[in-house]
Structure formats: C-alpha cells, structure tokens
C-alpha positions, 0 to 999 in steps of 0.5 A: 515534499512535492516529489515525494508525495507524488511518488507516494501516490505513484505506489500507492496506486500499486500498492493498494491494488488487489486482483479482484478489486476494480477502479482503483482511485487516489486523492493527495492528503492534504494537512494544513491545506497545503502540505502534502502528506500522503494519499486516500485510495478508493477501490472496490470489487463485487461486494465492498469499497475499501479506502485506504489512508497512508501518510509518508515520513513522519506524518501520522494518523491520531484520527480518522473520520470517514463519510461514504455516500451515494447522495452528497447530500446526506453528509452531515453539515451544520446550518452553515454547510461545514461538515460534523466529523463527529457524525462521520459514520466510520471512525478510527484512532491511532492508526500510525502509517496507513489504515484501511476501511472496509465498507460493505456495498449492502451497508452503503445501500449500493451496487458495485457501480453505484457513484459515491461522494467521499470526505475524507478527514484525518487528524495528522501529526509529525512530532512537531505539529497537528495539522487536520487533513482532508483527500483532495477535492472540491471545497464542501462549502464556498465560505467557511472550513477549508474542508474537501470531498471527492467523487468515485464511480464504482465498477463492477467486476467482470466474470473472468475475474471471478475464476481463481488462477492455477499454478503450472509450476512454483519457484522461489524468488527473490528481488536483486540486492547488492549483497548475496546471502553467500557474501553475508555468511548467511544460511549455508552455502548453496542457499542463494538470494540477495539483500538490499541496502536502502538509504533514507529518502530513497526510493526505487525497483529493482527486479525479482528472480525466481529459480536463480541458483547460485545467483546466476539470473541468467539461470532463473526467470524474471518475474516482477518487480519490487518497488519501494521507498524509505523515508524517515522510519517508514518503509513503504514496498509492493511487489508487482508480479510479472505477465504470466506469473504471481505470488502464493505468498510473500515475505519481507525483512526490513530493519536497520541490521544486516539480515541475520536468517535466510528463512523466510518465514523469519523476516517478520513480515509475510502475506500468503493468498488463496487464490495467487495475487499479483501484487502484495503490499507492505508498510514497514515501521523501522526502529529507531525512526531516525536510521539513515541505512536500511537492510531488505530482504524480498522473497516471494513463493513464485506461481507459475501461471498455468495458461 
C-alpha cells in the first residue's frame, strides 16, 4: 500500500498542477492513523486556495470537512483542544475519488502570500470498513483524538505568468499504445493514433506524439507525456506537456472494452482551456470496479508555443 500511495502523491503532484496556480503542496491521507489512502493537495494563485482530496483503490470520500485559516487559533477545539469537524467552515459529502474546494483568498481575509493552517478531515470507506481520516501533519492536540493539521505558505504569482500563451501552430497528438487504431479496424484507414492496454495496479508513462501519420513517430514530434495509474475501478491520468508546447484541449477513453470510435469528442472525457495549459488532469471511474484490463485512449489538440 505504501508504494502505491507514494505513487499517488507522485501524480497527484502533477496532476493537480494549473499553469497559474503556485506553491503546489500534498500531505499523505491518512485513515485509521496509519493506513495510506490517498493525498490533500494545497495550492494557489493571485485570488484563490484550491485543496484538493483524491483517495486510491477502493477508498472513498462519504464526508469531507475542511478548516482553512491564517491563525491556528481560530480552529474550532472544544475545551480540551480536540477539533468540532462539525463547526469546520467548508463541508462536502458523497464525493467518491477526488474533490476539490475552492476557497476565495478575500473570503479567507488573506493575500496570496499569506501562511495559512489546514486540518483536513474525511470520512473514508472501502466496502469493508469506515475509517476517518486526516492530511498528514502534526497532532492538534498532545492527548486526545489522533487528529492533524499542517502548514501552507502561499506564493504569489509573477507578471509573467499572467500573459496568456499563444499557438505558433496545432497539431494532433496522441500518447503511444500497443495498439494502432489501424489494427483495431478502427475509424478509417488513413486515421492514425494508438490505444493503450493497462492492467490492474499498473502504473506508468508513456510518450505522446503530435502530427505522427501513419503512426510513424520518427514523422511527428514529441510533445509530453501521459502518466497514469489503475488500480481497482479508479483510473488516475495527467498529461504533462513538453518545453515549448501545450494542450488547447484534451480528451480520454478509459473503459474495460476496446475503443469502439476514433473521435475524440466521443471518448467521454474531455477538458478544453482558454488560455493553453500544460497539464490536464483526470480521474476515470471504471464499471465494473473489479476489471482486472483496461483500454485507453489519450488524444491531446496539441499547441505549438509561439516563441
């Protein structure tokens, strides 16, 4: 569980990353004290703080309970210093893999440097137990509930990276499988692109490759990466764009049966971005949890970075 989890926070580091958010932080989840069940990301940019909860496997989210401060002291505590998660200020329920809050630094009567203290609460579930949960930190109190929080430094973001990216050129890319759509008998004939097989507990990358005809890359360019990672019914995937190129949108298949359509807008996941990104993230739930093969397709609207 341990190498899973840290792979977790590995992508989830990646994952979670927006080109004009700053300062990304991730604590380990923790159920039960001691089991690893997935990571709290913490980052920001010139107007909000977005934490993020993801879980792995089958851990998932029934409750969320969230307190957000600049001063420690205004957690609530009762008299003996253990936390009220029912006087936490940002509640959510039934969030299944992952949810993300998004906390306006002027609600927060903070800057985008300010310090902040976080205590991160989740009511967790597997099908077999219920465990609460807390990101990883220091104990609230010495005796007591087991209960943690953690510190974050805020960072502001530099002018630069206020100036929006502009395209020299678009390309259609795709991230390399074991498949191409040709010896699938998919789409038609001159319509190149490849599917990925992953199996349970698998995690890896593999390179994507814009403009490839004929699934020649020695014809294209390399362009980032996709990472990504299954594990019983959750698919977990970014793709991380290269120097000097990234996404105008992204879509995804990920299901247990062979790709059926080469457009993308059918795969049925997609992410589109006004200004270019350099990442884009996803988490897949696949049905039925239990499929031990998964099949994924990663296309990307490629942009070339105009210099």
């Amino acid at each position: 569980m341990k190498t899973v989890c840290s792979l977790l926070l590995l992508l989830t580091s990646a994952l979670f990353m927006n080109p004009i958010a700053h300062a990304e932080q991730c604590q380990t989840l923790f159920a039960g004290q001691s089991i690893e069940v997935g990571s709290v990301c913490v980052e920001n940019d010139a107007d909000n703080v977005y934490v993020t909860y993801t879980t792995a496997g089958d851990w998932e989210m029934s409750e969320l309970h969230l307190f957000v401060g600049t001063d420690f002291s205004q957690l609530p505590t009762n008299k003996k210093g253990n936390p009220q998660i029912g006087h936490f200020p940002f509640v959510a329920s039934n969030v299944g893999h992952s949810y993300t809050f998004t906390l306006p630094l002027a609600d927060l009567a903070a800057t985008c440097s300010s310090n902040f203290a976080i205590a991160a609460h989740a009511v967790v579930g597997n099908g077999i137990s219920t465990e609460t949960a807390w990101g990883e930190g220091d104990r609230i109190t010495s005796q007591g509930s087991w209960a943690t929080w953690f510190a974050y430094q805020a960072t502001c973001p530099d002018d630069d990276d206020d100036e929006p990216l502009t395209c020299s050129n678009t390309e259609t890319g795709f991230a390399l499988g074991q498949d191409t759509f040709n010896s699938l008998n998919v789409g038609n004939a001159n319509r190149w692109g490849w599917q990925l097989t992953v199996v349970n507990n698998e995690s890896g990358s593999t390179p994507i490759y814009a403009g490839a005809g004929q699934n020649n890359i020695n014809n294209g360019d390399y362009v980032g990466d996709l990472q990504y990672y299954y594990s019983n019914g959750t698919f977990l995937a970014t793709f991380n764009a290269a120097s000097g190129y990234a996404w105008n949108a992204t879509h995804l298949y990920a299901d247990d049966v062979i790709v059926a359509t080469t457009a993308p807008g059918q795969f049925g996941n997609q992410e589109s971005f006004v200004s270019p990104s350099a990442t884009s993230h996803y988490v897949v739930s696949i049905m039925p949890a239990d499929a031990q093969v998964i099949y994924v397709v990663a296309h990307a609207e490629v942009c070339y970075i105009a210099e």
